[in-house]
Backbone as numpy.savetxt, mean C-alpha at the origin, in Angstrom:
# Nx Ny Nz CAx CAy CAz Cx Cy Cz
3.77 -2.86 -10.69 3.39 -2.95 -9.29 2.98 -1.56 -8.82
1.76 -1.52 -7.88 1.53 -0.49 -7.28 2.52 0.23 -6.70
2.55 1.68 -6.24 3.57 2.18 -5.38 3.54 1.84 -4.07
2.60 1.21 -3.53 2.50 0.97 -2.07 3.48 0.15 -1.70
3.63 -0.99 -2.28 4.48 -1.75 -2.17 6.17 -1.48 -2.53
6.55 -0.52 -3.33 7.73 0.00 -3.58 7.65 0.68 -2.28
7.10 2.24 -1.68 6.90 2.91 -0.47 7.11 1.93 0.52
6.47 0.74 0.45 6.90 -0.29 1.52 8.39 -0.73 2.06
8.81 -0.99 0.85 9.52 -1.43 0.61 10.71 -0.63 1.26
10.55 0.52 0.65 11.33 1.79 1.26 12.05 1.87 2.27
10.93 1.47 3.16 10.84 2.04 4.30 11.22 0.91 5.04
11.44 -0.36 4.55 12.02 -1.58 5.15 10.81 -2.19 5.65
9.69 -1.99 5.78 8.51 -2.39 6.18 7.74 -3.98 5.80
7.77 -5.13 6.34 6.61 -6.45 6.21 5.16 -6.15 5.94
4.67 -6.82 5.31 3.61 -6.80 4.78 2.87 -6.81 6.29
3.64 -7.53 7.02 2.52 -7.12 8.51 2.54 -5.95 9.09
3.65 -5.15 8.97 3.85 -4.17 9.96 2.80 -3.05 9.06
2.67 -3.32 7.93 1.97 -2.31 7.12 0.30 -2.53 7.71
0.27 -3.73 7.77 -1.30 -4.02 8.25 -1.49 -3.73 9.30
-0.87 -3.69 10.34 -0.64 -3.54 12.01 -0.92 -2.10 11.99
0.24 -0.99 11.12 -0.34 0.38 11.17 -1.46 0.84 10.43
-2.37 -0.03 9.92 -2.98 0.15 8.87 -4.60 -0.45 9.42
-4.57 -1.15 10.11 -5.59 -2.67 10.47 -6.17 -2.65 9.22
-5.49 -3.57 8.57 -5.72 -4.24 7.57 -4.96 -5.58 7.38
-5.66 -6.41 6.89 -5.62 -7.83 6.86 -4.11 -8.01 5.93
-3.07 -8.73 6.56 -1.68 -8.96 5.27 -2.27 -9.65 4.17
-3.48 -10.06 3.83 -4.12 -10.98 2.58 -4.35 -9.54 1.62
-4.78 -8.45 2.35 -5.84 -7.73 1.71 -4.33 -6.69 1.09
-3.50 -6.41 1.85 -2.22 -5.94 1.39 -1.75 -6.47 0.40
-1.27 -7.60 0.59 -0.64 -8.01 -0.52 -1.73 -7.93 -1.87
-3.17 -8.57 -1.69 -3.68 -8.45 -2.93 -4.22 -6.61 -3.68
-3.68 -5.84 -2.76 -3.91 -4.49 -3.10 -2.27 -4.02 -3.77
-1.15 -4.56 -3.08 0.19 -4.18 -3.88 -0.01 -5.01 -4.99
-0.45 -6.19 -5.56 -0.51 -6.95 -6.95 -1.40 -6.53 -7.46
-2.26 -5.57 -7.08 -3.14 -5.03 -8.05 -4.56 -6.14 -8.08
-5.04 -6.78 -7.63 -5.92 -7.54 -7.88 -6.83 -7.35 -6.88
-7.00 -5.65 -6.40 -7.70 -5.33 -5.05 -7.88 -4.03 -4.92
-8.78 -3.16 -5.17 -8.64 -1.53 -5.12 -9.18 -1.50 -3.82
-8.54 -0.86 -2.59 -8.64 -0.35 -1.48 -9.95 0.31 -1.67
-10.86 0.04 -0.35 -12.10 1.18 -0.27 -11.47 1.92 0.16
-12.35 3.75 0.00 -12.22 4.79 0.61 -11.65 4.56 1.83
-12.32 4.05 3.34 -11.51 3.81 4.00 -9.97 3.33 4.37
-9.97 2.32 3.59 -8.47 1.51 3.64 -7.43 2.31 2.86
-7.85 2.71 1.63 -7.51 4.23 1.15 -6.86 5.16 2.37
-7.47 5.89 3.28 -7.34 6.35 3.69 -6.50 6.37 4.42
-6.59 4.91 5.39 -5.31 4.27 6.44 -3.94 4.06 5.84
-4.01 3.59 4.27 -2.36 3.41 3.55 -1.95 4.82 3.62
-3.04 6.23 3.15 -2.40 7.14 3.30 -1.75 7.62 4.09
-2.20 7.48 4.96 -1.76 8.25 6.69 -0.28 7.49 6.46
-0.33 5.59 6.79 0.49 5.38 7.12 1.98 5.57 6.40
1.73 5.49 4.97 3.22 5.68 3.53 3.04 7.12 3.74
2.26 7.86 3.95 2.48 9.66 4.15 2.46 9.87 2.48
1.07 9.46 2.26 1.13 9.76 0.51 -0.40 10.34 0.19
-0.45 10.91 -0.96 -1.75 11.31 -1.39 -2.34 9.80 -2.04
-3.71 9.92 -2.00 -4.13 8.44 -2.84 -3.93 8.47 -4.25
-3.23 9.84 -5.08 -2.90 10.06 -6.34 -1.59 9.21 -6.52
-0.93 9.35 -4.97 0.62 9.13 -5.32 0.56 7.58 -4.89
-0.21 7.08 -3.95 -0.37 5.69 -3.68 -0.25 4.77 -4.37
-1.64 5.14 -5.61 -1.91 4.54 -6.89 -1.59 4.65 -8.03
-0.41 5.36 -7.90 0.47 5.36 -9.15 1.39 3.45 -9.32
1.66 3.97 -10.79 2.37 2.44 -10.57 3.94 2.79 -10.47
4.60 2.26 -9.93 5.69 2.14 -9.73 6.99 1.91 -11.02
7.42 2.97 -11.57 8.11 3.00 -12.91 9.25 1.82 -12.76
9.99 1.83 -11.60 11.54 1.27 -11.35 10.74 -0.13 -11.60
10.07 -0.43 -10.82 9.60 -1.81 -10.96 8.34 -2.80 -11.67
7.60 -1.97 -12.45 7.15 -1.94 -13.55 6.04 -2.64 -12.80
């Protein structure tokens, strides 16, 4: 699994509240934490701001949860 979704997770955060700070669609979230969705530059941009991550560290995969 992507790290976005672990970072999510983290932080106690719904797949909506991520989209709400994000405006991004909860469809487009979830299919970007399963991997079946690479964020444009833009949307890129908005996960960054909001997890407070580089897009290096975004798109890492998540070791604990494979």
């Amino acid at each position: 699994m992507l790290r976005i979704k672990a970072e999510r997770l983290r932080r106690g955060w719904t797949q909506l509240q991520l989209a709400v700070l994000t405006r991004l669609q909860t469809t487009e979230i979830s299919r970007i934490e399963n991997g079946r969705f690479r964020p444009y530059p833009g949307q890129m941009l908005r996960l960054c701001n909001a997890l407070e991550l580089t897009p290096e560290e975004l798109l890492e995969e998540d070791e604990e949860n494979g």
